[in-house]
N, C-alpha and C positions, 0 to 999 in steps of 0.2 A: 418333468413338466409341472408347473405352477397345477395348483386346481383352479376349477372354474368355479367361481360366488356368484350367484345372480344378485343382481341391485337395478335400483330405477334411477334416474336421473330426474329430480324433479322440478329444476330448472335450473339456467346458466345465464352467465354473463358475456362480456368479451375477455375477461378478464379468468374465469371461473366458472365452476361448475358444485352442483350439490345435488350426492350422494342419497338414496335412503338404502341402508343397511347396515348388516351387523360391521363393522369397522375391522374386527381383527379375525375377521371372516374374508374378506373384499381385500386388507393388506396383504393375507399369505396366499393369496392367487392373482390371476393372469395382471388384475390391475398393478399390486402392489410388488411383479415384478417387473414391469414400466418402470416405474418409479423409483425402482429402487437407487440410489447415489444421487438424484435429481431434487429433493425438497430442503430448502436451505431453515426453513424454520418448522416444528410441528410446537404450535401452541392450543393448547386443551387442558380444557377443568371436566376430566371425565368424571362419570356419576360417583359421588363419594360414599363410603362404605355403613353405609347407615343403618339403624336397627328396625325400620320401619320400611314397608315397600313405596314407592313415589310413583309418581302416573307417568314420571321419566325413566324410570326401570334404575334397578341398584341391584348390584350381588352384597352379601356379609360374609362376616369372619373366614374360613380359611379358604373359602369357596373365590371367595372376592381377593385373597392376597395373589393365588394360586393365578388367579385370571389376567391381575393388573403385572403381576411379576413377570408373564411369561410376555409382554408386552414391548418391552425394554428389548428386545431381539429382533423384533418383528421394526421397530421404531428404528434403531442404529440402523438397520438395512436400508432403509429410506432417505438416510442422511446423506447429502454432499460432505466432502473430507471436513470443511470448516464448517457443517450448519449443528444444530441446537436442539434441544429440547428443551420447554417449558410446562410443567406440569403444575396445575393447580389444585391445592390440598385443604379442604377444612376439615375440622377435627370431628369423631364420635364419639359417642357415650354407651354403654357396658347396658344395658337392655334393664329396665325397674329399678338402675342402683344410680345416683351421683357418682360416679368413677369413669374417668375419663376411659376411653378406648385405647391400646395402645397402636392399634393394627391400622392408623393411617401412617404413623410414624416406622414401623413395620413396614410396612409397601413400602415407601420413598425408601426406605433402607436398602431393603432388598434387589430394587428395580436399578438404582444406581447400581446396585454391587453384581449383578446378574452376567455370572463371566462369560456368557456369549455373546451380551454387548457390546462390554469393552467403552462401558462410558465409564464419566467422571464428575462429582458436583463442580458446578463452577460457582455458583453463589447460590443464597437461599435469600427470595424476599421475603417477607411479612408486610399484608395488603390488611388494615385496620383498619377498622371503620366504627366511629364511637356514633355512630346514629343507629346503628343494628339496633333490632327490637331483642330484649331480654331473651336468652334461651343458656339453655335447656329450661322451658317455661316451669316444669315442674321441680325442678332443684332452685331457680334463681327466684322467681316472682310468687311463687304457693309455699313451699317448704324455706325459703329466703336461706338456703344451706349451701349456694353456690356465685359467682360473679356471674355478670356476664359475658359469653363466650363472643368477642368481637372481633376476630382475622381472621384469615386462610393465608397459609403461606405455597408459596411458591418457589419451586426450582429448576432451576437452570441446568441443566447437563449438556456434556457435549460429547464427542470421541476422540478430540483435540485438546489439547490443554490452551490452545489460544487459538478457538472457534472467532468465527467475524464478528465481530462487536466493534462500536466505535461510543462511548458516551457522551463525546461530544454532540452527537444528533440529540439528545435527553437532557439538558441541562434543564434545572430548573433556576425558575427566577431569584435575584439578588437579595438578601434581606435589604431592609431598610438600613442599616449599619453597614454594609457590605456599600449599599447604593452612596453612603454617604461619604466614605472611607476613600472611594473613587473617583465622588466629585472635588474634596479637601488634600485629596493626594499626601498623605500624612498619616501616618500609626506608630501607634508604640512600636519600638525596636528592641525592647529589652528582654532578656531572656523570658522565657514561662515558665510556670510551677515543673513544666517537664521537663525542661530543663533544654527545651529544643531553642534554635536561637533564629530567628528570622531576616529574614536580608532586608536592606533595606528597601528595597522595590518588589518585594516577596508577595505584596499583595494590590501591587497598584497594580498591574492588567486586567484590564478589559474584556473576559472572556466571552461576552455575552450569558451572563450565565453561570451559576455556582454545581458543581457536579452531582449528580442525585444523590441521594441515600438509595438503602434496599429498605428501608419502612417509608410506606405508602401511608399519608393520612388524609380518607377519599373524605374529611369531611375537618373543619378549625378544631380544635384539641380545646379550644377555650374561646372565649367570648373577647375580640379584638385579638387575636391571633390566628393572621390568614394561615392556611395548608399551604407549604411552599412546593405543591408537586412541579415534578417535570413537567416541560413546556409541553411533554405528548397529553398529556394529561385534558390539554384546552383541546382536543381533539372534538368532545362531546361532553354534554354533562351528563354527569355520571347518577343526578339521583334519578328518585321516582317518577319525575316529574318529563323526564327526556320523548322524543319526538315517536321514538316506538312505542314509548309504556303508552304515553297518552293518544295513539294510533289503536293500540291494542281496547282498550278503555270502549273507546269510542264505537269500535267494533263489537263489543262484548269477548274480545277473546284474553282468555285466560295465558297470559305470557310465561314463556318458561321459568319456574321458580329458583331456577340457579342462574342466573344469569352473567357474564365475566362483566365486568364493565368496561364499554369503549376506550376508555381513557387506559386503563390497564393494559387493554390488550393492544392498542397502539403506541404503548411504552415498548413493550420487545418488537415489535413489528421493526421500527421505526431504528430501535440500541441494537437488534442481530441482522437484520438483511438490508439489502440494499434494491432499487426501483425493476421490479421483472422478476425478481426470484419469486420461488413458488413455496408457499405457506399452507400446510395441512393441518386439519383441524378435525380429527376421527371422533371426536365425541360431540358434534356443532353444534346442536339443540337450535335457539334462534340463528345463531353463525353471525355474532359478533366479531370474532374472526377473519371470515371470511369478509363480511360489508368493509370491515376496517381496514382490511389489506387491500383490496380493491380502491378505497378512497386516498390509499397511500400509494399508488402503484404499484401494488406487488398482484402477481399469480395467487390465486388460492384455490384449491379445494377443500371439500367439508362433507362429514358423513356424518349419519348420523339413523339411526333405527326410527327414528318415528316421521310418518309423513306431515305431522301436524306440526311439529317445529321446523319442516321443510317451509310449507306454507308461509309460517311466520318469517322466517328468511327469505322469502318472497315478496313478505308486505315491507320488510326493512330495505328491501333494494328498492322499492316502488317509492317511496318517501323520500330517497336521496334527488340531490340537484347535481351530481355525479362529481366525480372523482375530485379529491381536494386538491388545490396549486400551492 
């Protein structure tokens, strides 16, 4: 028989529900054997492995690989035969030294390879963002001995090798050249430097839409060079400026300092499941997540240890004009 985890429920939707508790406490008992074969997405940027403690809790070094690895087991259990996992990863630094950490790349290693899984990567994205404030502050802006550190990357695993995905749902918009190409109906035909040769109707369709990339650039790379993200991306805006930060503001409350951004996390909501399925999100904090899948019609649950970013996931529902058409 499963064990039993106490948790509180600190509020729900029609749609959802959110958890407060430990996550891989609540998955290997009575809840998380419900569950198990029923969640078609788990998307989570669990606490990353950091050398400093956070008012959002983090484990380190082999304590922290030890925890997140043994995770990968507890997660495939939970999958339907076709659903996904999404894990979001930024990078650490080696405790008083400029030397990168090697131990988040370590984790993602290990957790895909975790032979009680039985996952597989399906792709890795890289989510960039050249408006980040300088950091590691002390290597980059005081000692000027390092770059700046600006993505987390993200991956995709599955227990399928062709888990549900459709990227058609994710296109992003035309370039200008692309837009033009379609309205002239006319392009070069002649072979390329690679030596591939294109048809001559190879690029006159209409797809609504040019096929994502896996790099995300949540902000123009340069001055008159729009960011072509995918169409999920217009989901919400993604900077500082969006309808929770400036809710929270207003409040005086301090919003969780990792926060995924809407736009990202209604990128996979939207490219792996489809309207009804159920999206778990064991690390939720605010539950970006959870509001996102909700306004897409998906199911969601979301756990998370602290009651204070429960709340905050409270104020995020209260702000909506409900589900998106």
């Amino acid at each position: 028989m499963p064990k039993r985890h106490t948790y509180r429920e600190l509020h729900r939707t029609t749609a959802g529900k959110y958890l407060r508790g430990k996550a891989e406490e609540i998955l290997a008992g009575k809840l998380g054997h419900q569950l198990r074969g029923k969640v078609q997405l788990i998307l989570t940027s669990p606490p990353f492995p950091l050398n400093t403690k956070k008012s959002y809790g983090n484990l380190s070094g082999d304590e922290y690989r030890r925890w997140f690895v043994g995770l990968a087991e507890t997660f495939s259990d939970l999958l339907t035969p076709d659903g996904s996992i999404v894990v979001e990863m930024g990078n650490s630094w080696t405790p008083g030294r400029p030397v990168q950490s090697m131990l988040p790349i370590q984790c993602l290693l290990d957790f895909a390879a975790n032979p009680k899984a039985g996952l597989r990567l399906c792709q890795e994205f890289i989510c960039y963002n050249p408006a980040r404030l300088p950091s590691p502050a002390q290597w980059v802006t005081v000692d000027r001995e390092r770059t700046t550190d600006s993505y987390t990357r993200l991956w995709w695993l599955a227990k399928s090798d062709r888990p549900k995905a459709d990227n058609k749902r994710v296109l992003r918009p035309y370039s200008a050249a692309m837009r033009s190409l379609l309205s002239r109906k006319t392009f070069n035909t002649k072979a390329r430097p690679s030596e591939h040769h294109i048809s001559e109707k190879g690029f006159l369709a209409n797809n609504g839409g040019s096929i994502a990339h896996n790099l995300f650039e949540l902000e123009p790379l340069s001055a008159g060079r729009a960011a072509r993200l995918p169409n999920a991306f217009a989901f919400a805006n993604t900077g500082s400026g969006d309808t929770f930060t400036a809710a929270c503001r207003k409040r005086r409350i301090t919003p969780h300092p990792a926060r995924m951004p809407a736009g990202l996390a209604a990128f996979f909501v939207e490219f792996l499941t489809d309207k009804r399925d159920l999206v778990l999100d064991p690390f939720a904090g605010s539950n970006t997540t959870g509001f996102v899948s909700e306004q897409l019609g998906r199911r969601w649950l979301s756990i998370d240890a602290s009651a204070t970013y429960g709340a905050q996931s409270r104020l995020r529902f209260s702000l909506s004009n409900g589900p998106r058409r």
